[in-house]
Residue, then its C-alpha position, 0 to 999 in steps of 0.5 A: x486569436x481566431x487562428x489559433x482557434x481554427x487551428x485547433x478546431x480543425x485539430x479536433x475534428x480530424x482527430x474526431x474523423x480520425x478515430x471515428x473511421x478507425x473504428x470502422x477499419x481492420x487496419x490503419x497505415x502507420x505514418x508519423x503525424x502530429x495527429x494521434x490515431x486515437x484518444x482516450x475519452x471517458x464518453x467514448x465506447x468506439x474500437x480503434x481497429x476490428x477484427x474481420x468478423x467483429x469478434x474482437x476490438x482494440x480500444x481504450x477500455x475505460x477501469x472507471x471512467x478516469x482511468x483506461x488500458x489500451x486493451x484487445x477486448x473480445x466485443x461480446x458477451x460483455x467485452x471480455x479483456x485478452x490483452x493490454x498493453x498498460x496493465x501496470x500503467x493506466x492512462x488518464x482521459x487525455x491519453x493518446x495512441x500515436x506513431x513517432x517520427x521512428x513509425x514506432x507505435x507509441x502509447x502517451x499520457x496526456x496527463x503527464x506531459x508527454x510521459x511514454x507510457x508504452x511502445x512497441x519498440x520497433x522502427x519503419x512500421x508500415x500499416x497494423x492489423x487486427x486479426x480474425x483471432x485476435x491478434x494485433x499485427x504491426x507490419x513493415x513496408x515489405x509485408x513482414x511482421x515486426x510486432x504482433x500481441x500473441x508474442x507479448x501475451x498478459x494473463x490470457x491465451x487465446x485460441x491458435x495462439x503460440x508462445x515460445x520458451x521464455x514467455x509467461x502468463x502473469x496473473x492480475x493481482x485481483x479481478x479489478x486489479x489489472x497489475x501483475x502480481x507474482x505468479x506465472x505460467x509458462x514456457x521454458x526449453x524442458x516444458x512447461x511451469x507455474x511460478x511465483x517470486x516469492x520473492x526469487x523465481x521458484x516453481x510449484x509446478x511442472x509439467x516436463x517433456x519426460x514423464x518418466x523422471x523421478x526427481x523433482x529436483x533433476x526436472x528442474x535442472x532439465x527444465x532451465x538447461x534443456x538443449x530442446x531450443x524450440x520448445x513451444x506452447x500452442x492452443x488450438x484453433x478450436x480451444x479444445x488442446x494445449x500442445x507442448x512440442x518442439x517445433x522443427x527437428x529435434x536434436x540427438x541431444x534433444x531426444x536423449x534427454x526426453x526420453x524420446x520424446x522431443x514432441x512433448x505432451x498434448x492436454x485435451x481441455x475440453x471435449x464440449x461441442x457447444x459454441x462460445x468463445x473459450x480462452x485459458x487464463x492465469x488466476x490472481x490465486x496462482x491457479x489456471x483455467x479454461x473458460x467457456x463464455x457463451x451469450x448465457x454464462x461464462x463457465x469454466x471449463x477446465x481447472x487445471x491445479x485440480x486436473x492434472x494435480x487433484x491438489x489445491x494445496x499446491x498452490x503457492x499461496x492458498x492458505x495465504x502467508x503462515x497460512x498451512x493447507x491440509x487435504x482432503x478439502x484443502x483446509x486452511x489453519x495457522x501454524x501451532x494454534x495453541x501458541x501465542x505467537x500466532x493469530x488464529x482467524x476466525x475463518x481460515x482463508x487465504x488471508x492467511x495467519x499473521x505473527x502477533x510479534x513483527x520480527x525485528x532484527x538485533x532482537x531475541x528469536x526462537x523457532x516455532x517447530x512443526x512436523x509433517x510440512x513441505x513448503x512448495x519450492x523445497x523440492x525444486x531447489x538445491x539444499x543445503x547440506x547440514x546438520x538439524x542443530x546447523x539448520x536452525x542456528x543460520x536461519x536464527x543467526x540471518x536477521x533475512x530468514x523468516x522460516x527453515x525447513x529440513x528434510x531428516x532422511x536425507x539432511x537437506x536445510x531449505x531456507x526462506x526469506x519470504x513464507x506464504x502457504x505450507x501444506x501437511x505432509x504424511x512424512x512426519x521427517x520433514x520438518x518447518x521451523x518458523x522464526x518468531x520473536x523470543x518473548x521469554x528470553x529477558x525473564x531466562x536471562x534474569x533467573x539464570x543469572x540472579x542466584x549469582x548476582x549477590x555471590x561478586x563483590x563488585x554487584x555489591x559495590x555497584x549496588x551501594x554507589x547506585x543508592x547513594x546516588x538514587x539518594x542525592x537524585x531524590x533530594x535534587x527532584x525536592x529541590x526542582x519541585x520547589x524551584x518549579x512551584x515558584x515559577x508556576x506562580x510567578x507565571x501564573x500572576x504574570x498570565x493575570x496581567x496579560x489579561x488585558x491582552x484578550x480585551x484588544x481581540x475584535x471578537x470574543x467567544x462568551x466568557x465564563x466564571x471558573x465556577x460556572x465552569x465547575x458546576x457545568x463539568x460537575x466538579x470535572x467529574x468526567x474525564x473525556x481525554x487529555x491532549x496538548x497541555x490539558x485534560x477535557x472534561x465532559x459538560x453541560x450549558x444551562x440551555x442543555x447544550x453538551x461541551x467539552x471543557x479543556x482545562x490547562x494544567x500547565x499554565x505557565x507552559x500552556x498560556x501562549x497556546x491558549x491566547x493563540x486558541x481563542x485569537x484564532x478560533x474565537x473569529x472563525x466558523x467553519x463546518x470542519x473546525x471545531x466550534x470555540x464556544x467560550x473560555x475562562x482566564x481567571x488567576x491561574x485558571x485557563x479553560x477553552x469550552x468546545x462544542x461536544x464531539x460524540x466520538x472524541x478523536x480519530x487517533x481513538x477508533x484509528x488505532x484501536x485494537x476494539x473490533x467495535x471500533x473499526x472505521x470502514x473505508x467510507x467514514x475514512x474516505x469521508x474523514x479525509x475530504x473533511x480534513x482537506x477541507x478544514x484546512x483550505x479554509x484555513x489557508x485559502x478562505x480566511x482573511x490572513x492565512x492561518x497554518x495549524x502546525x500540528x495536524x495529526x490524527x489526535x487533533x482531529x475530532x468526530x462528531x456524532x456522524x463522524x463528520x471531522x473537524x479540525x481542533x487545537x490551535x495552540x500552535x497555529x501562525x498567521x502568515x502573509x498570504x503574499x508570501x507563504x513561505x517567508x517566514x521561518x520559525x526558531x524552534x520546532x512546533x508539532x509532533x515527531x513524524x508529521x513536522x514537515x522537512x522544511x522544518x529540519x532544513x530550517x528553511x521557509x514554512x508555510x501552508x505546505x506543512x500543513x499538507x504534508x502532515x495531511x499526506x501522513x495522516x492519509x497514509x495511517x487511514x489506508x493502514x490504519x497504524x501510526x506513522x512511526x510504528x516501532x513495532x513493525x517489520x524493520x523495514x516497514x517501521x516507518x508507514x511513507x517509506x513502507x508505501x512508496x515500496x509497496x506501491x512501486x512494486x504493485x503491492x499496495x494492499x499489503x500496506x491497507x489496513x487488513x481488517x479493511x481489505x475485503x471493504x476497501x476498493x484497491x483503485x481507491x486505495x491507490x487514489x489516496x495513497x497516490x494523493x499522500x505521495x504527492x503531500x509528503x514531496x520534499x520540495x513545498x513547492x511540489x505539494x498541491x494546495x490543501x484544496x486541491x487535495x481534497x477535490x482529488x479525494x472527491x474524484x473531482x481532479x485527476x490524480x497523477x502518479x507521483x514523482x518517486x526518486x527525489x521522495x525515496x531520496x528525502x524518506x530515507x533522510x526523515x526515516x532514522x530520524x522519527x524512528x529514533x525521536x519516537x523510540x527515545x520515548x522521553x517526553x521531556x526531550x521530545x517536549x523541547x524540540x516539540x512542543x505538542 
């Protein structure tokens, strides 16, 4: 034991000598060791390596204080980001930069049992380098460069930096963001482009070798298939010129097709003199510009969209989708505001417009037309040849289609998969079509067809046979009413006797009269809710103290739920359960008296379309640590292990401070705390889209339900809609399959709840989002504890990334499941498999 301890103190300190003395070097010999050249630490500031000079660093730059980019900063003027090897992936505190058996150098987290998280690709690496400039050189024993970071450039293009066809900036998806989103500049054999995967590779912008070219269409062409092969983008040394050139000897080829212009263009980005650091950098809008940072400001120095094309409403996504730009002033609006098909904001922004109707496919479409538009890609690609009729009938008729465009003068027909912004055009020929769901086609159906409906012989028929049968259908619900009421009182003398079930509880909550009940609901003049089997009425105790009073209508359905209630909660006290504060079993009257919670259920202020109800992203946060905490108490503190079995948003309630508790435990099991998972349940308890799989599988159950209900519920907070939301986008109508899509494609803010995004950290957002995908893990065992979760959702634990194939592989089972239960819509069906 006190070898292993030496050993690993002396692990420690040459690793803490190790990066200490890196510090201070411009470069480190690359030989392969069981040693790491550096560790992330979130109390360390130091450099790995320096420029001569001491302009720029290469270090673990902590995002907030768990998470860090193995990064080349400029150290001064507040240590300016210019690469980073990770920016998709950030790594945990305990990652670590190392080099292989291979002399490879490699990027591994810690946190994720060896997970390479980045490498270099290269083999027999000798020594790196930090250049004055900025760049990082890995060299090989011979002196040549294998690898160096100006060829591999993020979002930034640093001054004498040269990068070749085929190589792009790619913007950040926000300023605290650092993933890429879907825009791009760069190079390519014909010159230079913006770009944007929307979702395929299309242009908004070109800048070519041959300025003379007409056709926008023809530049295109010439820009992928360009025979000038050393087509090159280099700025300057002193940051005041972008050059794009051919470098070498251009061929004959070359020279015909750029009009004699093999050497391109050169763009003078600053004529300043002052002193600073200057550096171009692709926006996250799509935009690029040069920057001048000085020890008093940052400035920008040079806003290329609005320099070389005086037009803002170029870029692809201005306006936001739907969103349509207008100049002069690039003013932003929805398309057909008078219409009912789209939202207008109250503050045309990039968040652009959104259909009141999702569209879904095998449904009723009709195309919203407006005239005087262009979409950005239209001039770029090839166009279909058709007629306007034939235009609009393909994109209606492909369910992939989301908006047309046609050009009258020369009968071109663009189609699009994916809209973001349009802008207006004088040309009142060119036309947009954008799809929308056909509110009117039912009512059309029905009035064009009901003058003839009496006119056939068999309609009237039908007509007869169907009132005879209404007829017998009615004398049968007589006859099960009866048959049902006999029941009811049959149970309910039966529930009487049982009575003496509630004498054998060790500890009992006050009981009350069913008249003491009525004068302290008033009667149950108010109302607050209704939920499981009973509805809740508002009260008040003879001391004053408010309650809400659930009164079972259903007792012969409700009465074991109700003995499960009291049992359960009558013996527990906790801040995040609610508070069971009497009950009355008297003949066929079955009431639970709770403390009063001021703000009802989540599902109430979650789901509401109220504009006054909007939870920010702070009470939501909070919301989830107090649900988390509930239920480790209920699994890890109480004497036996009790697993609630239906947790979901309408059984968590809010007090007047928004603190949640957990409520209704009418379906809650005690299970041996030895073996969580022994026992398996005949019939299926809970709500469609928050059973847990095991459920399905009929395998053991346990406390891992729970948390997988809870990992839905953390996703509906993030997006503030259900789980199962028929009236969503096809593919999005189920929210865990939603997210795991939005989140492995860096997208995760399309799924936040939009009235949130502006209050809502995205590191945050993908915090929880991360913590539900651990959650809703098809194997129980892979689910963390219910208080684990809620320390990850304190920031108390580091959070990994998910596993994703063996989820993707579950979700897609669950997925057609719940949509079907939910769209069934029979609550008669539902409550047999269900019991809510």
């Amino acid at each position: 034991m006190a070898n292993f301890r030496s050993n690993a103190l002396l692990f420690l300190v040459c690793s803490t000598l190790l990066y200490t003395v890196s510090a201070a070097n411009h470069e480190i010999s690359l030989r392969f060791s069981i040693n790491p050249i550096a560790i992330a630490a979130s109390n360390s500031s130091q450099s790995i390596l320096e420029s001569e000079g001491g302009e720029f660093g290469l270090k673990f730059r902590s995002l907030d204080g768990n998470s860090f980019l193995l990064a080349i900063v400029y150290l001064h003027y507040n240590e300016t980001t210019v690469w980073s090897a990770n920016r998709n992936k950030p790594v945990s505190s305990n990652a670590k930069l190392v080099v292989s058996r291979e002399r490879n150098l490699v990027l591994k987290d810690g946190d994720r049992d060896g997970f390479f998280i980045w490498s270099a690709n290269v083999t027999g690496a000798s020594r790196m380098m930090l250049s004055p400039k900025g760049n990082l050189l890995i060299y090989n024993g011979s002196g040549g460069i294998l690898w160096q970071s100006f060829d591999h450039p993020t979002d930034t293009l640093l001054p004498s930096q040269r990068v070749r066809a085929g190589t792009f900036l790619v913007s950040s998806l926000s300023a605290s963001n650092t993933s890429e989103s879907i825009y791009m500049a760069g190079v390519l054999p014909g010159g230079s482009g913006f770009f944007a995967m929307a979702p395929e590779f299309f242009p908004y912008a070109i800048l070519e070798f041959n300025t003379l070219r007409e056709s926008a269409r023809e530049a295109y062409i010439s820009f992928y298939n360009s025979s000038c092969n050393h087509t090159t983008m280099a700025f300057s040394d002193n940051g005041q010129l972008l050059e794009c050139r051919q470098d070498g000897k251009a061929t004959q080829e070359c020279m015909t097709e750029t009009g004699g212009n093999p050497y391109g263009f050169s763009i003078s980005v600053s004529t300043d003199s002052s002193k600073g650091f200057r550096y171009i950098r692709m926006e996250p809008d799509g935009n690029l510009k040069l920057y001048l940072q000085t020890p008093s400001r940052l400035k920008v120095e040079r806003d290329f969209f609005v320099d070389f094309f005086n037009d803002l409403c170029r870029l692809p996504n201005y306006c936001g989708p739907y969103g349509i730009c207008t100049d002069p002033g690039a003013q932003c609006t929805c398309p057909a505001p008078e219409s009912s098909y789209f939202s207008q904001p109250d503050r045309a922004s990039a968040a652009g417009c959104k259909l009141k109707q999702g569209l879904r496919c095998n449904s009723s479409h009709t195309l919203v037309e407006l005239r005087g538009i262009d979409y950005f890609p239209c001039k770029y690609l090839d166009p279909l040849q058709v007629s306007l009729d034939q235009c609009k009938s393909l994109c209606l008729s492909n369910c992939s289609c989301v908006a047309a465009f046609y050009w009258q003068s020369s009968g071109s027909c663009f189609h699009y998969e994916e809209l973001l912004s349009m802008k207006t055009i004088s040309d009142q020929t060119q036309l947009g079509f954008i799809k929308v769901m056909d509110e009117s086609a039912q009512l059309g159906f029905m009035e064009g067809h009901g003058s003839r409906f009496w006119k056939r012989p068999g309609n009237i028929v039908g007509v007869s046979i169907g009132a005879i049968l209404l007829f017998i259908l009615v004398v049968l619900l007589i006859l099960f009413a009866l048959l049902r009421k006999m029941q009811q009182t049959t149970k309910a003398a039966a529930a009487k006797g049982d009575d003496g079930f509630l004498k054998t509880l060790s500890v009992l909550p006050p009981r009350f009269t069913f008249d003491e009940l009525k004068a302290i609901t008033r009667d149950f003049s108010r109302k607050l809710g209704a939920g499981g089997f009973g509805s809740v009425y508002e009260g008040i105790l003879r001391d004053g103290t408010m309650v809400g009073v659930k009164q079972l209508e259903e007792a012969s359905q409700g009465y074991g739920e109700f003995r499960t209630e009291i049992a359960t909660l009558g013996s527990l006290s906790h801040v995040n359960l609610v508070r069971l504060r009497g009950f009355c079993a008297e003949e066929s009257h079955h009431l639970l008296v709770y403390e009063y919670m001021a703000n009802r259920s989540l599902d109430g202020w979650l789901f509401s379309t109220d504009v006054t109800r909007l939870l920010s992203w702070g009470t939501r946060l909070s919301i989830a640590v107090d649900t988390a905490r509930g239920l480790a108490f209920l699994h890890e503190e109480c004497r036996e292990c009790i697993v609630h079995f239906d947790v979901k948003p309408e059984n968590i309630l809010l007090d007047e401070k928004f603190r949640a508790k957990l409520s209704d435990f009418g379906l809650s099991k005690l299970i041996d705390r030895s073996d969580q998972h022994s026992r398996i349940l005949t019939g299926m308890r809970g709500t469609p889209g928050y059973l847990a799989p095991e459920w399905l599988m009929e395998t053991g159950v346990g406390s891992k339900s729970d948390v997988y209900s809870l990992g839905i519920v953390l996703l509906e907070l993030v997006s503030g809609r259900r789980c199962v939301d028929l009236s969503a986008p096809e593919e999005d109508c189920y929210l865990p399959a939603a997210a795991i899509r939005r989140f492995q494609e860096a997208k995760l803010m399309e799924i936040v709840d939009p009235r949130l995004v502006d209050g809502m950290p995205e590191d945050e957002a993908r915090n929880v989002v991360m913590v539900a995908l651990w959650c809703i893990q098809e194997e129980p065992a892979m689910r963390p504890k219910a208080s684990a979760v809620s320390r990850m959702l304190e920031g108390h634990m580091q959070i990994h990334e998910p596993p994703m194939a063996s989820l993707q592989s579950a979700l897609s089972k669950q997925r057609q499941i719940w949509i079907t239960a939910v769209s069934a819509g029979n609550r008669n069906v539902q409550n047999k498999l269900w019991p809510s």
